[in-house]
PyMOL commands that place a pseudoatom at each C-alpha (Angstrom):
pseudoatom trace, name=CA, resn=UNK, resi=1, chain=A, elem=C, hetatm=0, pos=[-16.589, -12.666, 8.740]
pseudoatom trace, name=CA, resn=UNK, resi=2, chain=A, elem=C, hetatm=0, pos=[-12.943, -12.574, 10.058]
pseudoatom trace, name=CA, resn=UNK, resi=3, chain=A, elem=C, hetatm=0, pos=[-11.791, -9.194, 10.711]
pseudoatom trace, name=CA, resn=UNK, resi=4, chain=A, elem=C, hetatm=0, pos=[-8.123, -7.853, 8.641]
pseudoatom trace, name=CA, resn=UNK, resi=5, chain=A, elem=C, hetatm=0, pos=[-6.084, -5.041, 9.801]
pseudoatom trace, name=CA, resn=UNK, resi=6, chain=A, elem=C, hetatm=0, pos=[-3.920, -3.345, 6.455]
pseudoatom trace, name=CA, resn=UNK, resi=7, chain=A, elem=C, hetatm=0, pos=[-1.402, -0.807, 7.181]
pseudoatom trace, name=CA, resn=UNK, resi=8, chain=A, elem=C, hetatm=0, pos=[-0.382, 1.402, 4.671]
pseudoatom trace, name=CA, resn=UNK, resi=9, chain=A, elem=C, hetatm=0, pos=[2.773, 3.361, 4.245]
pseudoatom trace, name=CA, resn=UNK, resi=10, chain=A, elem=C, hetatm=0, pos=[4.522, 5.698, 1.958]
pseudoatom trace, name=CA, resn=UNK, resi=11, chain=A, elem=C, hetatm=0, pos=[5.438, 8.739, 1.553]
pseudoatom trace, name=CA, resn=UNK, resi=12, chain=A, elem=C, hetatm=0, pos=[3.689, 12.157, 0.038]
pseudoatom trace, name=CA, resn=UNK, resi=13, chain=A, elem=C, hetatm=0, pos=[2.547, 12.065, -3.929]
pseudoatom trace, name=CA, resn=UNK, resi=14, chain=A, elem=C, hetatm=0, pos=[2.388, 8.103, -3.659]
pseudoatom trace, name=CA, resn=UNK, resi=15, chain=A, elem=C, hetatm=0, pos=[-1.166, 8.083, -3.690]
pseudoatom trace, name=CA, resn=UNK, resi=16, chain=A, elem=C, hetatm=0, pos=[-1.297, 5.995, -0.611]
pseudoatom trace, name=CA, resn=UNK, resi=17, chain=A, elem=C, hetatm=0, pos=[-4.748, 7.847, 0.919]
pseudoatom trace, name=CA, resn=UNK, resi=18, chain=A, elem=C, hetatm=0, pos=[-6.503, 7.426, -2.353]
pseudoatom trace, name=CA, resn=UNK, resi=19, chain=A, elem=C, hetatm=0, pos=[-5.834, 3.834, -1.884]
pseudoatom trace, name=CA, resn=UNK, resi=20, chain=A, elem=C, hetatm=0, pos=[-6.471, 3.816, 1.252]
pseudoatom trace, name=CA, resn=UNK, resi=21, chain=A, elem=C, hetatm=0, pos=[-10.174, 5.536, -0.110]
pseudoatom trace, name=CA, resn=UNK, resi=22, chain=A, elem=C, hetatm=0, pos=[-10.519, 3.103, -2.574]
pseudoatom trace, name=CA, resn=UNK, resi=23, chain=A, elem=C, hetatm=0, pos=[-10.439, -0.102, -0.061]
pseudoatom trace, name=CA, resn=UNK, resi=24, chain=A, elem=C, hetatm=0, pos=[-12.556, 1.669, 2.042]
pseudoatom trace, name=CA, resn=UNK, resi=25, chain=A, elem=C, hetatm=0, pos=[-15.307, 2.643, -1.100]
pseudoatom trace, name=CA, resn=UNK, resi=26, chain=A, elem=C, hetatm=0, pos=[-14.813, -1.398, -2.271]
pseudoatom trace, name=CA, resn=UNK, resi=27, chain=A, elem=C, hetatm=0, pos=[-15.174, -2.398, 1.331]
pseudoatom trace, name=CA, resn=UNK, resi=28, chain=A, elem=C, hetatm=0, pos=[-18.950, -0.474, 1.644]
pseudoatom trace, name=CA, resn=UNK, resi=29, chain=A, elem=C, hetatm=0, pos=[-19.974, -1.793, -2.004]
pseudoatom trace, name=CA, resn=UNK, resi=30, chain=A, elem=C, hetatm=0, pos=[-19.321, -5.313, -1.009]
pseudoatom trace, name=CA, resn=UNK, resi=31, chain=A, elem=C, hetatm=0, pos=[-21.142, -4.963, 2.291]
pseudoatom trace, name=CA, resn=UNK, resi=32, chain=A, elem=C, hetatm=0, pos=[-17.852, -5.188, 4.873]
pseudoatom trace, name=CA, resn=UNK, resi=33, chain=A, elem=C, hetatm=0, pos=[-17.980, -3.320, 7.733]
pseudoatom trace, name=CA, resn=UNK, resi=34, chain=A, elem=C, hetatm=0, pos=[-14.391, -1.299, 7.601]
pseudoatom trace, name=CA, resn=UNK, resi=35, chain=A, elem=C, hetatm=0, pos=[-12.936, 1.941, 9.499]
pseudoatom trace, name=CA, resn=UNK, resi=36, chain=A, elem=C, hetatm=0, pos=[-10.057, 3.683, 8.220]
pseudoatom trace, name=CA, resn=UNK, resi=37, chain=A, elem=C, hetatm=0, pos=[-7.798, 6.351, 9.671]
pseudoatom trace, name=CA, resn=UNK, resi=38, chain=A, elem=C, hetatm=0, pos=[-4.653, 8.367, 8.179]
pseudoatom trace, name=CA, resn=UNK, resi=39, chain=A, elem=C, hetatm=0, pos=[-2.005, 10.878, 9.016]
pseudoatom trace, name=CA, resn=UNK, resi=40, chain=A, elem=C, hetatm=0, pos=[-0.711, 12.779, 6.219]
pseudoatom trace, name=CA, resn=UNK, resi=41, chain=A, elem=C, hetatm=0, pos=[2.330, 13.975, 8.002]
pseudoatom trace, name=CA, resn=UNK, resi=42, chain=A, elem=C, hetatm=0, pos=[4.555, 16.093, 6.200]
pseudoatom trace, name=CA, resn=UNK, resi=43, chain=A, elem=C, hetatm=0, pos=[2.684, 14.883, 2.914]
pseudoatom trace, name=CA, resn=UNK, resi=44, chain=A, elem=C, hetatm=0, pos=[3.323, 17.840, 0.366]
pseudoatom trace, name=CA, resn=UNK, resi=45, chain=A, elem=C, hetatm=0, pos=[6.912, 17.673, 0.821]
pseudoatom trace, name=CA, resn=UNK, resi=46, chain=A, elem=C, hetatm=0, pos=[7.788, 14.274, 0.556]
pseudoatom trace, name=CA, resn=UNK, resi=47, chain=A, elem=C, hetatm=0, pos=[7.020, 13.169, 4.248]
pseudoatom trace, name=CA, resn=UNK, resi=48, chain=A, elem=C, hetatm=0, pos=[5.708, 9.854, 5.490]
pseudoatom trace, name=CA, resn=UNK, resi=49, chain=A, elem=C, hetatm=0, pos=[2.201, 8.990, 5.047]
pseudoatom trace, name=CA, resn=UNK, resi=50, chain=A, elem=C, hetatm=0, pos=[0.223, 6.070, 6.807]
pseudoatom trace, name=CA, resn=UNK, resi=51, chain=A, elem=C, hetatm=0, pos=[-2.916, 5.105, 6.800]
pseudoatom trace, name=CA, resn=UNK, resi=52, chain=A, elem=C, hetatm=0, pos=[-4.641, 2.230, 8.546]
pseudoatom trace, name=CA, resn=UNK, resi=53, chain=A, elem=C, hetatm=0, pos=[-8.072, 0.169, 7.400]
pseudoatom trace, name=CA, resn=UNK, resi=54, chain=A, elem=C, hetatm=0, pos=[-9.540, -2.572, 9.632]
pseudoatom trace, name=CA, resn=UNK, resi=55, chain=A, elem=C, hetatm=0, pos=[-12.278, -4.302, 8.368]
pseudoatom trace, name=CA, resn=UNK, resi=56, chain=A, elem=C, hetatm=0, pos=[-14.797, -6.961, 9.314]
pseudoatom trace, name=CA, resn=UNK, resi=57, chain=A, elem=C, hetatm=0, pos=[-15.565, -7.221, 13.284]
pseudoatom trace, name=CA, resn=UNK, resi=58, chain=A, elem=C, hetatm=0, pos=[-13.253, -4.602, 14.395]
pseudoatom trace, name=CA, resn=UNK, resi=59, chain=A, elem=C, hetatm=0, pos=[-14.494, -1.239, 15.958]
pseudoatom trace, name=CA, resn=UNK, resi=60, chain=A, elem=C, hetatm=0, pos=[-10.924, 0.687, 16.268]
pseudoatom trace, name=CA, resn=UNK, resi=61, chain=A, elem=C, hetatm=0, pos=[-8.903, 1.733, 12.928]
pseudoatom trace, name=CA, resn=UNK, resi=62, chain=A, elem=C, hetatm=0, pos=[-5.757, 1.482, 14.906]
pseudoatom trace, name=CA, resn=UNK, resi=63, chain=A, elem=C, hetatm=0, pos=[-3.483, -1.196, 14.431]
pseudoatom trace, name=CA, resn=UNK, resi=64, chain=A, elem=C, hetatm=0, pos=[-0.475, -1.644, 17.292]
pseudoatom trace, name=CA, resn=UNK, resi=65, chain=A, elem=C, hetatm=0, pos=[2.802, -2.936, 16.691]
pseudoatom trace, name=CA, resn=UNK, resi=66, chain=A, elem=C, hetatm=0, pos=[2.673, -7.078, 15.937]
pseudoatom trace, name=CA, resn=UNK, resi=67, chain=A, elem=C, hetatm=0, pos=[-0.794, -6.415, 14.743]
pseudoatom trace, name=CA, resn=UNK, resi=68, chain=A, elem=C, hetatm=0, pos=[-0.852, -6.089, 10.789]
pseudoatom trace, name=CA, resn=UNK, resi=69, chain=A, elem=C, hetatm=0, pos=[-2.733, -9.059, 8.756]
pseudoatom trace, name=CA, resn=UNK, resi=70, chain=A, elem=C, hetatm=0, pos=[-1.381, -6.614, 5.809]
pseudoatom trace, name=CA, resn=UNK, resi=71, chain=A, elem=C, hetatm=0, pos=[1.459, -4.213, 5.350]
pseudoatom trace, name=CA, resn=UNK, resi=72, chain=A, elem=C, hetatm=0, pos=[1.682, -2.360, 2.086]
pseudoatom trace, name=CA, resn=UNK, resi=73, chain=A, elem=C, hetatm=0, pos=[4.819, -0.385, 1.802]
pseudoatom trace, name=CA, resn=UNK, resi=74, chain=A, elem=C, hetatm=0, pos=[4.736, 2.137, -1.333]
pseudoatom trace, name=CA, resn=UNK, resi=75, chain=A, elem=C, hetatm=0, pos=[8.523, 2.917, -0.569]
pseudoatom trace, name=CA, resn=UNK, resi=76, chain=A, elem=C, hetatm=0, pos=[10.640, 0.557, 0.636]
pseudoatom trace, name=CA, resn=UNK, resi=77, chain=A, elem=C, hetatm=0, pos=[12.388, 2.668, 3.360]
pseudoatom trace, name=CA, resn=UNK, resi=78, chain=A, elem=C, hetatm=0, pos=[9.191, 3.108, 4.372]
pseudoatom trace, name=CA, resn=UNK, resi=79, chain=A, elem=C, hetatm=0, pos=[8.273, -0.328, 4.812]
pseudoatom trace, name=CA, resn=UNK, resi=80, chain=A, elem=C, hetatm=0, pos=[11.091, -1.189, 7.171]
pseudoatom trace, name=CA, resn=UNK, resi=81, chain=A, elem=C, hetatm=0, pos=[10.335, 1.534, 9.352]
pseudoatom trace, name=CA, resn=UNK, resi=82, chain=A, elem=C, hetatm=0, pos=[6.808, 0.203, 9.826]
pseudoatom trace, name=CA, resn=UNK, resi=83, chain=A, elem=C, hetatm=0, pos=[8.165, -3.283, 10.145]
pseudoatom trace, name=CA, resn=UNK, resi=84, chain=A, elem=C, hetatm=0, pos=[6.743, -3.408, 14.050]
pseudoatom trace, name=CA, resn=UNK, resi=85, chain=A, elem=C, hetatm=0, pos=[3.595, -3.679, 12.721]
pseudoatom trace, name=CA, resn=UNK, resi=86, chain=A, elem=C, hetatm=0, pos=[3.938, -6.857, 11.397]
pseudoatom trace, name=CA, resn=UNK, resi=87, chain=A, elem=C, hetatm=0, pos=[3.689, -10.172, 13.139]
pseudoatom trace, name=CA, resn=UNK, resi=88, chain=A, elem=C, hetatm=0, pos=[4.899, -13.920, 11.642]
pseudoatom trace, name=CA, resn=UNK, resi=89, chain=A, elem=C, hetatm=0, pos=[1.181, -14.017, 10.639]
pseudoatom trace, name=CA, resn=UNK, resi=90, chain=A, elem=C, hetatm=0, pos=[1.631, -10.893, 8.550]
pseudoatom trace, name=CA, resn=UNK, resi=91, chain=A, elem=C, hetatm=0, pos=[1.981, -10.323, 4.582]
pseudoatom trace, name=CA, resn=UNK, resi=92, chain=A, elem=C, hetatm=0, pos=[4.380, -7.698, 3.352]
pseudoatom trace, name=CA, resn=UNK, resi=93, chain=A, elem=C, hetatm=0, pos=[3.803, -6.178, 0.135]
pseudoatom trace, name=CA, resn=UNK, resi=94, chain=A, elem=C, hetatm=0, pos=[5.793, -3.817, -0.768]
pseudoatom trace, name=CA, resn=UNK, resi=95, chain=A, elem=C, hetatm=0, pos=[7.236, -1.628, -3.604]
pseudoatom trace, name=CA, resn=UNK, resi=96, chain=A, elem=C, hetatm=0, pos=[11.306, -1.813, -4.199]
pseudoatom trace, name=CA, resn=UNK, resi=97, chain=A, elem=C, hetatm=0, pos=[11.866, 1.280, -5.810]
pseudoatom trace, name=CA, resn=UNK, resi=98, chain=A, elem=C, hetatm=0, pos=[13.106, 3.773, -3.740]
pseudoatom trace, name=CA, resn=UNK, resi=99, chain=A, elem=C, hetatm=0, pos=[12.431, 7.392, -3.440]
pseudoatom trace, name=CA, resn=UNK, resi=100, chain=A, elem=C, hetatm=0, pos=[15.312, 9.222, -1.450]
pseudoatom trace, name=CA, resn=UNK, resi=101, chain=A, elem=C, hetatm=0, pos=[14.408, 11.233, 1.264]
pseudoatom trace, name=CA, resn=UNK, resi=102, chain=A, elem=C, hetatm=0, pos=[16.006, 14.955, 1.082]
pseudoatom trace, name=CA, resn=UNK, resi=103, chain=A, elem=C, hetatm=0, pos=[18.524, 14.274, 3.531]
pseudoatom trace, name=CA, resn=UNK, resi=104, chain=A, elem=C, hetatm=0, pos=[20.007, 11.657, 1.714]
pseudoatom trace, name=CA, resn=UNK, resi=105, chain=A, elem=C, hetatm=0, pos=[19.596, 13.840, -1.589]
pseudoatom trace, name=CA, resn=UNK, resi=106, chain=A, elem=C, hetatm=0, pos=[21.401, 16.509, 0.132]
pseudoatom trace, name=CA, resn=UNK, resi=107, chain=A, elem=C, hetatm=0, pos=[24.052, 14.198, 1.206]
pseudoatom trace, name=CA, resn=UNK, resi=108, chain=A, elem=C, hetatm=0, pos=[23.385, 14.392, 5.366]
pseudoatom trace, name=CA, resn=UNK, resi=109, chain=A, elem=C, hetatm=0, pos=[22.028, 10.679, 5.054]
pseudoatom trace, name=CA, resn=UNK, resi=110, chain=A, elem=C, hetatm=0, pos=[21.947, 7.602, 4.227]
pseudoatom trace, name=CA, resn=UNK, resi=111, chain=A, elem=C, hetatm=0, pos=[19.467, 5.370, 2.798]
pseudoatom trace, name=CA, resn=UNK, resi=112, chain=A, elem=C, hetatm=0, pos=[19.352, 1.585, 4.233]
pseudoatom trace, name=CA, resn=UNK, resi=113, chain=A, elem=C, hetatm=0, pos=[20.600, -1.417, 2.154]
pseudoatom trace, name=CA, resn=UNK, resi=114, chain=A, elem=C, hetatm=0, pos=[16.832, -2.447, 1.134]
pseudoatom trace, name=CA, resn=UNK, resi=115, chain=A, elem=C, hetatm=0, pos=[18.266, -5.742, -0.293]
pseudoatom trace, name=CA, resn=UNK, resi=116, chain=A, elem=C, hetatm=0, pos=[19.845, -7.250, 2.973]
pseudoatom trace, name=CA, resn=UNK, resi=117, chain=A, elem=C, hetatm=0, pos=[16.957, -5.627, 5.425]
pseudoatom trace, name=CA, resn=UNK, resi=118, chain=A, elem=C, hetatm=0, pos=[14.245, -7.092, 3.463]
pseudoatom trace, name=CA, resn=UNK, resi=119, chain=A, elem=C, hetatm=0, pos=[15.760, -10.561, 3.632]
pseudoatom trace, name=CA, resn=UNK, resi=120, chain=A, elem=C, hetatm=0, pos=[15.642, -10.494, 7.496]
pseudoatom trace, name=CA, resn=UNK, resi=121, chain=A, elem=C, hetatm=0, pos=[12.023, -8.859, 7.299]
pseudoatom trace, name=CA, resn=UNK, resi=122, chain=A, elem=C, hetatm=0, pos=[10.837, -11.734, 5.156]
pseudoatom trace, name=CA, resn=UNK, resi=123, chain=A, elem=C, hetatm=0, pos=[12.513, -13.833, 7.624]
pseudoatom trace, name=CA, resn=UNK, resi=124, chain=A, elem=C, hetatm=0, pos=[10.063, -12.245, 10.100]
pseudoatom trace, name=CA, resn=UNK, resi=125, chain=A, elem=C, hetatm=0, pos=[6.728, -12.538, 8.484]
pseudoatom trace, name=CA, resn=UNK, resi=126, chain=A, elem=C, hetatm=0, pos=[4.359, -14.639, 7.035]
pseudoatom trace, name=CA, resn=UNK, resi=127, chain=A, elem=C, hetatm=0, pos=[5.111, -13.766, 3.049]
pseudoatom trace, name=CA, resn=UNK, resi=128, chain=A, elem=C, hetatm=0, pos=[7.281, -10.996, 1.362]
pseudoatom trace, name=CA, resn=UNK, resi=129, chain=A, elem=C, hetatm=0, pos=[5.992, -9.432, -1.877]
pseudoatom trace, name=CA, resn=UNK, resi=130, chain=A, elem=C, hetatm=0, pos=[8.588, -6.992, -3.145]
pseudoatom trace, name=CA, resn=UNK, resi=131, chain=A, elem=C, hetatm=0, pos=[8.253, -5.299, -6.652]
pseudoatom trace, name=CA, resn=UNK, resi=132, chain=A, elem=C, hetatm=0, pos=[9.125, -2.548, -8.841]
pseudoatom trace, name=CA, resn=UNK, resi=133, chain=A, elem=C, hetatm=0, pos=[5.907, -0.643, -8.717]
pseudoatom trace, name=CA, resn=UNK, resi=134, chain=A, elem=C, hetatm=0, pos=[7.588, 2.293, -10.482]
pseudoatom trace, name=CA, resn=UNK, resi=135, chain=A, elem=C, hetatm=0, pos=[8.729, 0.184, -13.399]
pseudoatom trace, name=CA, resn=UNK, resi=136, chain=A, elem=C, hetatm=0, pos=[4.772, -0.781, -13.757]
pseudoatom trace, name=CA, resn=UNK, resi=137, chain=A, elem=C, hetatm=0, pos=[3.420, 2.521, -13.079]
pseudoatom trace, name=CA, resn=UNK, resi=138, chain=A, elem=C, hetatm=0, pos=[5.226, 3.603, -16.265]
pseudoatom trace, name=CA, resn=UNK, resi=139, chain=A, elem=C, hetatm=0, pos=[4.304, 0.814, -17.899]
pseudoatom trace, name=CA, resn=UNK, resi=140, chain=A, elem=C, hetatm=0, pos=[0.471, 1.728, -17.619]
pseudoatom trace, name=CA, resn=UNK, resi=141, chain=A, elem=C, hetatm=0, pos=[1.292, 5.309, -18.908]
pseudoatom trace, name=CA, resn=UNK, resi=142, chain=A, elem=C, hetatm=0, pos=[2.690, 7.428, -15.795]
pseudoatom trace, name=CA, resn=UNK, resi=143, chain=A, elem=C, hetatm=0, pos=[4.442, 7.149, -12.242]
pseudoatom trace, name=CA, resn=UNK, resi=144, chain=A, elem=C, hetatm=0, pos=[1.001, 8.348, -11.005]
pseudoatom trace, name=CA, resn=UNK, resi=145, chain=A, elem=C, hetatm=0, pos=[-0.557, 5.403, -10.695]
pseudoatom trace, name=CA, resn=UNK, resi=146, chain=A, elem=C, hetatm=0, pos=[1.641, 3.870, -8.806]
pseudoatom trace, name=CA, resn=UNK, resi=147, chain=A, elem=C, hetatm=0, pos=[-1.141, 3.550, -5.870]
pseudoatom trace, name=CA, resn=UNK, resi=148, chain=A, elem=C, hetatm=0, pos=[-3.014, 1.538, -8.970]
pseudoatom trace, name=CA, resn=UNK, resi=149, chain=A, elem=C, hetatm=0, pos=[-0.366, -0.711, -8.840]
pseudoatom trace, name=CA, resn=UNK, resi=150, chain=A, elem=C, hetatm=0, pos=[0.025, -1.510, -5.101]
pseudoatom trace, name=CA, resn=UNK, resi=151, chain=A, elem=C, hetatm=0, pos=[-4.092, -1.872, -5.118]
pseudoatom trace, name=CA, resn=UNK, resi=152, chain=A, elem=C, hetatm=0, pos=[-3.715, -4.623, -7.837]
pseudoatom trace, name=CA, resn=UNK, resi=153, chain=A, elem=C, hetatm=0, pos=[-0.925, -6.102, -6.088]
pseudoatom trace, name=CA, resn=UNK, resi=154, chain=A, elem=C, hetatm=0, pos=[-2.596, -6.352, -2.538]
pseudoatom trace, name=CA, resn=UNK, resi=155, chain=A, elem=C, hetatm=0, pos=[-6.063, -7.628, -4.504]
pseudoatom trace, name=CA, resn=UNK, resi=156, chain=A, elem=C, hetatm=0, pos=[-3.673, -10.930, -5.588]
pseudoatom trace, name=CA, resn=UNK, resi=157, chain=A, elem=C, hetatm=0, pos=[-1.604, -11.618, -2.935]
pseudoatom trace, name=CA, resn=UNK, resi=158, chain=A, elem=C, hetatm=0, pos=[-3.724, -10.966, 0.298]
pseudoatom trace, name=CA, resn=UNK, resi=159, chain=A, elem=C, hetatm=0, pos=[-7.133, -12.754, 1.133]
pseudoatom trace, name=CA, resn=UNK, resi=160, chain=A, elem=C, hetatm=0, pos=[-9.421, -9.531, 0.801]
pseudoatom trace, name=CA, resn=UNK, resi=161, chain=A, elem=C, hetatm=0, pos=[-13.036, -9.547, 1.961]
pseudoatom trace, name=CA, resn=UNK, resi=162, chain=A, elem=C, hetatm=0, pos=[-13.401, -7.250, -0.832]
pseudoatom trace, name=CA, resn=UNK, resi=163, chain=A, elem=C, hetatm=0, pos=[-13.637, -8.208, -4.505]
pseudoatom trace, name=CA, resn=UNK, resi=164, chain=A, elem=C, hetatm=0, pos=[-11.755, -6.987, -7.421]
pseudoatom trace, name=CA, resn=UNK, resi=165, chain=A, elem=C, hetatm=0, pos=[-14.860, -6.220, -9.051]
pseudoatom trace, name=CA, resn=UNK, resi=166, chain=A, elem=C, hetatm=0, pos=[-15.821, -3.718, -6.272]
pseudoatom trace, name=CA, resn=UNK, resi=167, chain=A, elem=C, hetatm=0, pos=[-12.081, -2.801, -6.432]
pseudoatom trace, name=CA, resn=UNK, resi=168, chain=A, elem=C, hetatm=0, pos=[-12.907, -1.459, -10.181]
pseudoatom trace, name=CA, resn=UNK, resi=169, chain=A, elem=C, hetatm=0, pos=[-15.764, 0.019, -9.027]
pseudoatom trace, name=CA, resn=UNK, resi=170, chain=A, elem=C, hetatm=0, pos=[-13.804, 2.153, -6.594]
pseudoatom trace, name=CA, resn=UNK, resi=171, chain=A, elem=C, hetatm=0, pos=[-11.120, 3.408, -9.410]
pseudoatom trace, name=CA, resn=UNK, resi=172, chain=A, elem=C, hetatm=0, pos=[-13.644, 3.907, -11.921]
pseudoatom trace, name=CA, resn=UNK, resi=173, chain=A, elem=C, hetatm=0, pos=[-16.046, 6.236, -9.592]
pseudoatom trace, name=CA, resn=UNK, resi=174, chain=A, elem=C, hetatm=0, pos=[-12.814, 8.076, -8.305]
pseudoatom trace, name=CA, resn=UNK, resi=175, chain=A, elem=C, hetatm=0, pos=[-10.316, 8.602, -11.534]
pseudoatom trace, name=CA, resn=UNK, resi=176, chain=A, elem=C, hetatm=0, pos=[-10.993, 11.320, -14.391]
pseudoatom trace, name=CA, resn=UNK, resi=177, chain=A, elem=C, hetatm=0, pos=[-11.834, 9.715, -17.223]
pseudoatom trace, name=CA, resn=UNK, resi=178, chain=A, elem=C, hetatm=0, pos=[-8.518, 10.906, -18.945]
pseudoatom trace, name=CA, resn=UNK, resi=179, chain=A, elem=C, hetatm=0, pos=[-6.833, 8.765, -16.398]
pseudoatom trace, name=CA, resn=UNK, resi=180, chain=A, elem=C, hetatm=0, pos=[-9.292, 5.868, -16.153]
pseudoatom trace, name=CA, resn=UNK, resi=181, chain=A, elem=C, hetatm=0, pos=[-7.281, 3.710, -18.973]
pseudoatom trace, name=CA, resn=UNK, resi=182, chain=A, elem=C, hetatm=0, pos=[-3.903, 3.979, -17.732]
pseudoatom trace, name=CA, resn=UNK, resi=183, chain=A, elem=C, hetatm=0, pos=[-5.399, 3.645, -13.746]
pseudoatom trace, name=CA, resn=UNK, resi=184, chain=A, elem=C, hetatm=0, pos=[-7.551, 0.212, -14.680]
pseudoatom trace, name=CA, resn=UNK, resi=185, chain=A, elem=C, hetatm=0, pos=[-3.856, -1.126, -16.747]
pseudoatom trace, name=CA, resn=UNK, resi=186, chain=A, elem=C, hetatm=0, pos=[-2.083, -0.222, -13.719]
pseudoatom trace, name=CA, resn=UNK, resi=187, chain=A, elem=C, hetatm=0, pos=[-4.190, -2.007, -11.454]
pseudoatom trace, name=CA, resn=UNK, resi=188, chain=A, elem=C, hetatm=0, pos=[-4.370, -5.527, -13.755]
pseudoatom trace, name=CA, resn=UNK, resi=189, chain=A, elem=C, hetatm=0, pos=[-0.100, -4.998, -14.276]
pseudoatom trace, name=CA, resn=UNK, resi=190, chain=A, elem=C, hetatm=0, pos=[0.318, -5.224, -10.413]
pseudoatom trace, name=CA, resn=UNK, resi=191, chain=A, elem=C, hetatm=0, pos=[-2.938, -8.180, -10.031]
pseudoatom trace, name=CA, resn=UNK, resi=192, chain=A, elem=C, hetatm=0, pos=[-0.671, -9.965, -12.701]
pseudoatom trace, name=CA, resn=UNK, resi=193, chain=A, elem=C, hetatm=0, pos=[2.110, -10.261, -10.501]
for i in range(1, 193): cmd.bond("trace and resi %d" % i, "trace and resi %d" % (i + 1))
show_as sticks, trace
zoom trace
């Protein structure tokens, strides 16, 4: 099996260590060998979260600048500032909705041009994937499953050793079944992409 390394990035109440649970839970049903590691940061109020998940061969869940197969930026922000992770040979996926930080709420910042930056990244990398992931999110019923959406989207666009099936598997065995519905639609919105 070839090994993958996926970096994950957003920021708190994105979901992005659920998701980050989910590939690991799909990973183990389909038999890949896979190690994953987070830091939550400043998570509850709005800071950056990252998470890493190497699967296949690999025995470290670190991943060092140049070394992403996979980046999946949940804010976009977000997914410049990881943008050292990522190699020629890398795939970006990433939501373009942004989600202003409190100093540029407050006024002390401000937030990069995501349209100009993201044409050098893709300029950089192997293959840019940028979508509203929001706009989707509330298309499947509610913001929440945003992380839903970003799943579905990486399931499409990057050669997983994981199934979608297994993917499923993962939502289903993790979501209240109040949420289930709207989680699954979420997930097939951003695979339809």
């Amino acid at each position: 099996m070839t090994s993958m390394r996926i970096h994950i990035i957003g920021v708190g109440g994105q979901g992005t260590v659920l998701a980050t649970t989910l590939i690991g839970q799909a990973a183990l049903l389909d038999g890949v060998n896979i190690n994953v590691s987070e830091v939550h940061g400043m998570a509850r109020r709005g800071g950056v979260v990252e998470s890493a998940v190497t699967m296949g061969d690999l025995m470290s869940p670190i991943i060092s600048n140049g070394e992403a197969d996979i980046l999946l930026g949940f804010e976009p922000s977000e997914t410049l500032r990881a943008a050292g992770k990522c190699s020629k040979d890398t795939t970006v996926i990433t939501n373009s909705h942004p989600l202003a930080p409190f100093t540029v709420a407050i006024g002390k910042g401000v937030y990069p041009d995501i349209e100009s930056t993201m044409v050098t990244l893709a300029k950089r990398v192997k293959k840019l994937v940028s979508l509203d992931a929001d706009a989707l999110a509330h298309q499947a019923g509610t913001v929440l499953s945003l992380n839903m959406v970003m799943l579905g989207v990486l399931a499409k666009h990057a050669e997983l050793p994981v199934t979608v099936k297994s993917l499923k598997i993962a939502i289903k065995d993790n979501t209240k079944p109040k949420f289930l519905k709207m989680n699954l639609k979420a997930f097939d919105l951003g695979y339809a992409t």
